[in-house]
C-alpha positions in Angstrom: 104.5 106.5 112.9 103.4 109.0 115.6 102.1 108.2 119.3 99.8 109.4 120.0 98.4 108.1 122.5 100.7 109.4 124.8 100.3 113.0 124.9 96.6 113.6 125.8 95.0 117.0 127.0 93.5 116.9 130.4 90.1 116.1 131.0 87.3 117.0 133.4 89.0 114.9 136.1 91.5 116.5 136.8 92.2 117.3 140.4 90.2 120.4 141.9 92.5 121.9 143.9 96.3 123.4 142.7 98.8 121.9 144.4 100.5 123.3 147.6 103.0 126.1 147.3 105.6 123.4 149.0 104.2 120.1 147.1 105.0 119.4 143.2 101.7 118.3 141.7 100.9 114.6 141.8 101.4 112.2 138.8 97.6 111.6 138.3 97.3 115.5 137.9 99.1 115.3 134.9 96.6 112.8 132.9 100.1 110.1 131.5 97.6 108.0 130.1 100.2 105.2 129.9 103.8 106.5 130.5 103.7 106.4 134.4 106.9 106.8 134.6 107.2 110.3 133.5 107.8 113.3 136.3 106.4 116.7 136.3 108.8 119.1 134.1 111.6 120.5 136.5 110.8 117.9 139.2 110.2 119.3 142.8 110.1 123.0 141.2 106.8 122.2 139.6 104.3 123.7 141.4 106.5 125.1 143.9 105.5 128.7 143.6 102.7 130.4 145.2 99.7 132.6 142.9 97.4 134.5 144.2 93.6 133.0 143.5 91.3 136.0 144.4 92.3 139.3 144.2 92.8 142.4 141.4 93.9 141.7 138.1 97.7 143.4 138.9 98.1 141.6 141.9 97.6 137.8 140.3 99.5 138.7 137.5 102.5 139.9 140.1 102.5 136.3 140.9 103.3 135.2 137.5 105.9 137.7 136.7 109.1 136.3 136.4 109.1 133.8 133.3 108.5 135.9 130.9 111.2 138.0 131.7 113.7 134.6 132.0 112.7 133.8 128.3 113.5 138.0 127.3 117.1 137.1 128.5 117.7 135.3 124.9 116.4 137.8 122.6 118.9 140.1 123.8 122.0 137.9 124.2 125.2 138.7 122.8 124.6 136.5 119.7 122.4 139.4 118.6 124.6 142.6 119.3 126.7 142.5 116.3 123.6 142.5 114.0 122.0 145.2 115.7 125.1 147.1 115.3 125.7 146.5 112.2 122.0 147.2 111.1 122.4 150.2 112.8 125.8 151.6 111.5 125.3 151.1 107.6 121.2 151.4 107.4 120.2 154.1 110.1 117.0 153.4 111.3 115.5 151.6 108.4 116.3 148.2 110.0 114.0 149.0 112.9 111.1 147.7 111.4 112.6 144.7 110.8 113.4 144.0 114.8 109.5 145.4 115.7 108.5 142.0 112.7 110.8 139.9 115.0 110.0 140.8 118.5 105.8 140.1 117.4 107.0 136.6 116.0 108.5 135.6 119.7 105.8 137.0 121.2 103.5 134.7 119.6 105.7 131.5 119.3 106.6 132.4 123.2 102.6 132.3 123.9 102.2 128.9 122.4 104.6 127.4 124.6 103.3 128.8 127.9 99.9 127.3 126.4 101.3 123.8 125.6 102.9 123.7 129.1 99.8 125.0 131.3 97.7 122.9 129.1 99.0 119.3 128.6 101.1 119.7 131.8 104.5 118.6 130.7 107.3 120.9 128.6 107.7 120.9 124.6 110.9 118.1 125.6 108.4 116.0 126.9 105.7 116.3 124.7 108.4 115.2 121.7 109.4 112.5 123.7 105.9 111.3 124.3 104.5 112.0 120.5 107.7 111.0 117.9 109.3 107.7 117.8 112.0 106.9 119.6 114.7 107.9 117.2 113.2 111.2 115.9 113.2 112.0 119.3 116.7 111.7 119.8 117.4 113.4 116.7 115.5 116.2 118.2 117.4 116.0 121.6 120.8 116.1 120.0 119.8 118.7 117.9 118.3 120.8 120.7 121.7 120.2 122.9 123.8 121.2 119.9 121.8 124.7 119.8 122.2 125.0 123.7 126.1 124.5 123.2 125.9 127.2 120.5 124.1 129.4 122.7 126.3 128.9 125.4 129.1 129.3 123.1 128.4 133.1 122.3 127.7 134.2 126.0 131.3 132.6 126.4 132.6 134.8 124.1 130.1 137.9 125.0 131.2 137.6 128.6 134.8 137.2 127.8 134.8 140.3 125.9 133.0 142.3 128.5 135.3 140.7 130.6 138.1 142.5 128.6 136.6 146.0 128.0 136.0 146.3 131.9 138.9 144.8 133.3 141.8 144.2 130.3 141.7 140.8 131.0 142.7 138.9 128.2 140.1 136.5 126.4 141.5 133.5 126.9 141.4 134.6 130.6 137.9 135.7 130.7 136.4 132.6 128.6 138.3 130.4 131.3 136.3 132.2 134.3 133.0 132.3 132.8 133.1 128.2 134.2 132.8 129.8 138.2 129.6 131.0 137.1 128.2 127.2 137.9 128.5 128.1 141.7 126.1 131.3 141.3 123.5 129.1 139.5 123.9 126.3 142.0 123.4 129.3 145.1 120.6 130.5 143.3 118.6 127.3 142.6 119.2 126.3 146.2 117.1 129.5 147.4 114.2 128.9 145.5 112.8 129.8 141.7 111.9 133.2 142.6 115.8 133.7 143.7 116.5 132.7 140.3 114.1 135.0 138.7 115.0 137.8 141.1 118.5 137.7 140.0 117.5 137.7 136.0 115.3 140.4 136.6 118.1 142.8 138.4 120.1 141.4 135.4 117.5 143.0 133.0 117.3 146.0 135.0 121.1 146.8 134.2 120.8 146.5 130.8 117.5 148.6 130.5 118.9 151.3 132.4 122.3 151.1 131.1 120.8 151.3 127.3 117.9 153.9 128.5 121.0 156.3 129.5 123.1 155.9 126.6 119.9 156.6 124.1 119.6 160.5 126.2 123.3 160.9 125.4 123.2 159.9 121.8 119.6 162.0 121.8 118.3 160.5 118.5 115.6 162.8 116.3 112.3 161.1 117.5 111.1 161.5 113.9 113.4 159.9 112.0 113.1 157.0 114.9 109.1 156.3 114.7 109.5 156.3 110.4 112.2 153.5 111.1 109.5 151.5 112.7 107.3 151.3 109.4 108.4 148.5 107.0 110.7 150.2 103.9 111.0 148.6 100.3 114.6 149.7 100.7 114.7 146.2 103.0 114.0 144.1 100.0 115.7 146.8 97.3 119.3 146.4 98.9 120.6 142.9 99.5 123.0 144.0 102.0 120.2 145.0 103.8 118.2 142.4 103.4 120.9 139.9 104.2 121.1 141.8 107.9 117.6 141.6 107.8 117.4 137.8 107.5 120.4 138.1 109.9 118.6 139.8 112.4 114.7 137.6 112.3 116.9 134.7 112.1 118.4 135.0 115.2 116.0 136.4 117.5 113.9 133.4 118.4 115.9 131.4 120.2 115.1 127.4 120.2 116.2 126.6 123.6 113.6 129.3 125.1 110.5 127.3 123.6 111.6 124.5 125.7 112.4 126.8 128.7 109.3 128.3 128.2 107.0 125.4 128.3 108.5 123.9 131.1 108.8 127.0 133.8 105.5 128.2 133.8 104.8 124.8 135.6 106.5 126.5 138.6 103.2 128.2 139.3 101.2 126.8 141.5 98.0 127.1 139.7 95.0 125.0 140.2 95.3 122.1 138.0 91.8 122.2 136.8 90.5 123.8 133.2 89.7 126.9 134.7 92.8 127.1 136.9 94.8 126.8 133.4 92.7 128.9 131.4 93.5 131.9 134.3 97.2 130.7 134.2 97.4 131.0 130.0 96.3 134.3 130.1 98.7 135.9 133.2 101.5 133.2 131.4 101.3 135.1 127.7 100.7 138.6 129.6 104.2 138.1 131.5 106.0 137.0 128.3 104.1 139.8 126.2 105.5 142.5 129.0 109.1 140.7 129.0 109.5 140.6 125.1 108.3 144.2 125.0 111.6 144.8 127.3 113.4 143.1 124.5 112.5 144.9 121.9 113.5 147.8 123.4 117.2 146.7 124.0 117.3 145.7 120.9 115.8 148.6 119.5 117.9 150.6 121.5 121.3 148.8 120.1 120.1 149.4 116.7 119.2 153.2 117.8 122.2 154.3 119.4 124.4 152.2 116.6 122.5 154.7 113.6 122.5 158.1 115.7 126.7 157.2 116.6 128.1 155.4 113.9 125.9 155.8 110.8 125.1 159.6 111.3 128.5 160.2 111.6 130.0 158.0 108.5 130.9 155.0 110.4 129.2 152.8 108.6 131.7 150.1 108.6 130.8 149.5 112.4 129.8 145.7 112.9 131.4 144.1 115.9 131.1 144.8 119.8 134.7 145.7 121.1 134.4 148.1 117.5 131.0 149.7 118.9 132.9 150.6 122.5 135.9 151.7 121.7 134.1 154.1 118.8 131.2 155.0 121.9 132.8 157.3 124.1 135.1 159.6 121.6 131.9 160.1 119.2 129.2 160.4 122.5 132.1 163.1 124.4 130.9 160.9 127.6 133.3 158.8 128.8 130.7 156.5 130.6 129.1 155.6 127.4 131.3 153.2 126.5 131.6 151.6 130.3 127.9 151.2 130.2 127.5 150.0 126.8 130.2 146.9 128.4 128.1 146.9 132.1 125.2 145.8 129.7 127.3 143.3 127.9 128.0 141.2 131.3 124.9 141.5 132.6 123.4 140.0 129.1 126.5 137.1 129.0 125.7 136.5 133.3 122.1 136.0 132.3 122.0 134.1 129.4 124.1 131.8 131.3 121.5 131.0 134.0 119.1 130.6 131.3 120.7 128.2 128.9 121.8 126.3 132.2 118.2 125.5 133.0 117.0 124.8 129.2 119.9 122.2 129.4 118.1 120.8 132.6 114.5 120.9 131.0 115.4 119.1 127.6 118.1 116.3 129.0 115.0 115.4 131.9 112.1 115.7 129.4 113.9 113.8 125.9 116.1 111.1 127.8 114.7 111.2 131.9 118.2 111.4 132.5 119.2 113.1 136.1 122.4 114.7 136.0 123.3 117.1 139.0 123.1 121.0 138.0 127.2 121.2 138.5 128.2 118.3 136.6 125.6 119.5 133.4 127.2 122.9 133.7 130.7 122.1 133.8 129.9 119.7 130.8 128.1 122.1 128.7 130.7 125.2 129.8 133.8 123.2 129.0 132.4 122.1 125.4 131.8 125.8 124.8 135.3 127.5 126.3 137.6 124.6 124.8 136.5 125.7 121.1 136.7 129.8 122.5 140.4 129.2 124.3 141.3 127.2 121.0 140.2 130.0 118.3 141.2 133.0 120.2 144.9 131.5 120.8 145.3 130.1 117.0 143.6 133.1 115.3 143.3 136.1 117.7 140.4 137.9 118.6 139.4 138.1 114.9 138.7 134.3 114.9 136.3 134.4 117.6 134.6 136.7 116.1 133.9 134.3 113.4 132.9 131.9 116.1 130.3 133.8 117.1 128.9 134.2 113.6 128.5 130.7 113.5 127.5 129.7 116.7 124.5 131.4 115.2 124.4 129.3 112.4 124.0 126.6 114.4 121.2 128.5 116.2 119.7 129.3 113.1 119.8 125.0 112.1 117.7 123.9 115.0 115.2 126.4 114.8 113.1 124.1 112.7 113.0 121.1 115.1 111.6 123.5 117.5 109.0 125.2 115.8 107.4 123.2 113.5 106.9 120.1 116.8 105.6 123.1 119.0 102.8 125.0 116.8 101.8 121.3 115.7 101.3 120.6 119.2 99.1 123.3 119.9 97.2 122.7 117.1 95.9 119.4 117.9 92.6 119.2 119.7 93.9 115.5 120.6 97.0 117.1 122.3 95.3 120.3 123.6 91.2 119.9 124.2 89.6 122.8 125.7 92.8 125.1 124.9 93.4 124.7 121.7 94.6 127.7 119.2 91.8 129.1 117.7 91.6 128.8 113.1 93.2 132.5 112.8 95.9 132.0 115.3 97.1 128.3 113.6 97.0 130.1 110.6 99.3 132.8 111.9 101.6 130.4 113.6 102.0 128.2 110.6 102.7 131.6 108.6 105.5 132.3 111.0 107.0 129.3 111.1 107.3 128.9 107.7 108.9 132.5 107.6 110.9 131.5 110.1 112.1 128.4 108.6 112.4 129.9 104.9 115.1 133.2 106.4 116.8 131.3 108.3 117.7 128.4 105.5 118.4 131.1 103.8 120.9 132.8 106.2 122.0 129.7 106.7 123.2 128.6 102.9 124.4 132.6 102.7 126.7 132.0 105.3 128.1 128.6 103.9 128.1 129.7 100.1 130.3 132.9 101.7 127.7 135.4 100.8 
């Protein structure tokens, strides 16, 4: 049976003042009504960055930029390339509908994790931990980490390809060095959460730009663009398409970034009162609404550049990365095309690592309390994940980790559930939430979508098993 006693929503008592821009908040801040052992989500980052309390509009927000675009990094992970370009290469734009559905489901299952985080003061780890018994909650921890390995797993493979098309360097090769990477998350924690941010957003930047130049080479017909936006019966008509389809919502919310997402909006140093986290909910979903609109575009943008190259041309049987740029260039006439298109691919594979790397952090400390340093969980998680790469590629080739990566997103697709279904419950209690509680038409909504969510993906999922 439930407890739940344990996770309560904080009350009129709760301290006045934010905490320092130095200082974590205080355990009494939090309202643990009975668990007093528990620590504020992320430890001495909690709290630890400053936000403007008077002021315009833009510039408070400014101070709250920065997770949003940390949680964009895994909607436009290399786990969701292939799709893209396979949507792209065999349907033209008729698939972009489909990615515009996806991107306004994140935005909204993003929104009620920032909420659950500013409101009950603890991340969606911690709230399970508190609210389940003990062994659903290590059902859902092992369950979460299995998703994080998976993840992990396909920015292996995505950076080792990159690593391949830039440089030649074989895959084993470039799997192997995607374990240095633990040193640049280690300088980069060391500096501060805004250093970490910083870096994701220059990350971001390449991408955008990289993409933003190779859609004014491939010069799409704008018309033929905006109609792909409007849902087509076609989607439900062809099973191939609808399969990608499924394919495509499936993967796009990732479960590690509902944890992630709960936890580092904390960093702000907000005023811990129900005003202070009624101002933070509303810059919090405004930062993630801005990021995710980022994501759609490279996604958009993959799907784009894969119908106006490949599918306007005949190529439909375009469905995997190193395919999409060695095709880029010779099709484009612009020899950079295909150097950006892998730019973009390391800078998605370099940022999905810092990201996974700190969801590993957030759900270990929040399901088990258990304090690992940052190089010994990265090492751990990064050697689970190349072993299975460096195996595959030198039994089977380069063909075999493709395969890999297909179902590294199964596994993706598996936890999904444990995620969703614990976090819109959450939000939905009055118990849990008080004063911030989703309103009837927004439960309704996020029940809708989880059950959409739950339903495609189960059926990706038994596709992919049965060989469909």
């Amino acid at each position: 049976m439930a407890r739940h006693e344990h996770l309560t929503a904080p009350g009129p008592v709760s301290a006045p003042e934010g905490p320092p821009a130095h200082q974590a908040p205080t355990e009494g801040s939090w309202r643990f009504s009975r668990d007093t052992g528990a620590q504020p989500s992320l430890g001495r980052m909690n709290g630890s960055v400053p936000v403007q309390a008077t002021g315009t509009w833009l510039r408070r927000l400014l101070a709250f930029i920065g997770p949003g675009y940390m949680v964009s990094v895994g909607y436009m992970d290399p786990g969701n390339w292939a799709t893209d370009i396979a949507g792209g290469a065999q349907f033209g734009y008729t698939l972009l509908s489909v990615i515009l559905l996806s991107n306004l489901m994140a935005i909204v299952l993003q929104a009620l994790a920032a909420r659950l985080g500013i409101a009950t003061g603890r991340d969606l780890a911690q709230a399970c931990r508190d609210h389940y018994p003990r062994p659903i909650s290590l059902v859902l921890w092992l369950a979460c980490e299995a998703a994080i390995i998976a993840c992990d797993l396909a920015e292996v493979i995505g950076t080792a390809i990159a690593l391949k098309l830039l440089f030649g360097l074989p895959l084993v090769v470039g799997a192997t060095l995607t374990a240095l990477d633990v040193f640049l998350i280690l300088l980069l924690m060391r500096r501060g959460f805004r250093a970490l941010e910083a870096f994701v957003i220059a990350l971001l930047a390449v991408i955008f730009v990289s993409f933003g130049i190779q859609i004014a080479l491939a010069a799409p017909p704008i018309q033929a663009v905006l109609v792909g936006f409007l849902p087509s019966s076609e989607i439900v008509r062809n099973p191939a398409a609808l399969y990608i389809a499924i394919g495509i919502i499936g993967a796009t919310v990732m479960p590690h970034n509902l944890y992630l997402h709960s936890s580092i909006v904390q960093t702000r140093a907000y005023p811990r009162t129900e005003e202070g986290r009624r101002g933070a909910i509303r810059f919090a979903v405004a930062d993630s609404t801005i990021a995710l609109m980022l994501a759609l575009f490279v996604n958009a943008a993959i799907l784009i550049m894969a119908a106006s190259v490949f599918h306007a041309q005949g190529r439909t049987d375009v469905q995997e990365i190193e395919q999409a740029y060695e095709l880029l260039s010779p099709l484009l006439g612009a020899g950079i095309a295909s150097t950006l298109f892998a730019v973009a691919l390391l800078a998605s594979g370099l940022n999905s690592t810092v990201t996974a790397t700190l969801a590993g952090q957030i759900v270990m400390e929040g399901f088990l309390r258990l304090h690992i340093p940052d190089w010994a969980r990265r090492l751990i998680t990064r050697a689970i994940a190349i072993v299975p790469v460096v195996g595959v590629t030198a039994l089977y080739g380069e063909q075999g980790t493709a395969k890999l990566l297909v179902l590294s997103q199964v596994v993706l697709s598996m936890q999904l559930p444990f995620a969703v279904i614990p976090l819109v419950g959450f939000v939905s209690d009055r118990q849990k939430m008080g004063a911030h509680t989703i309103r009837p038409w927004l439960k309704i909504l996020s029940w809708a979508i989880a059950a959409v969510i739950v339903v495609l993906n189960g059926k990706l999922l038994f596709d992919t098993v049965m060989g469909a």
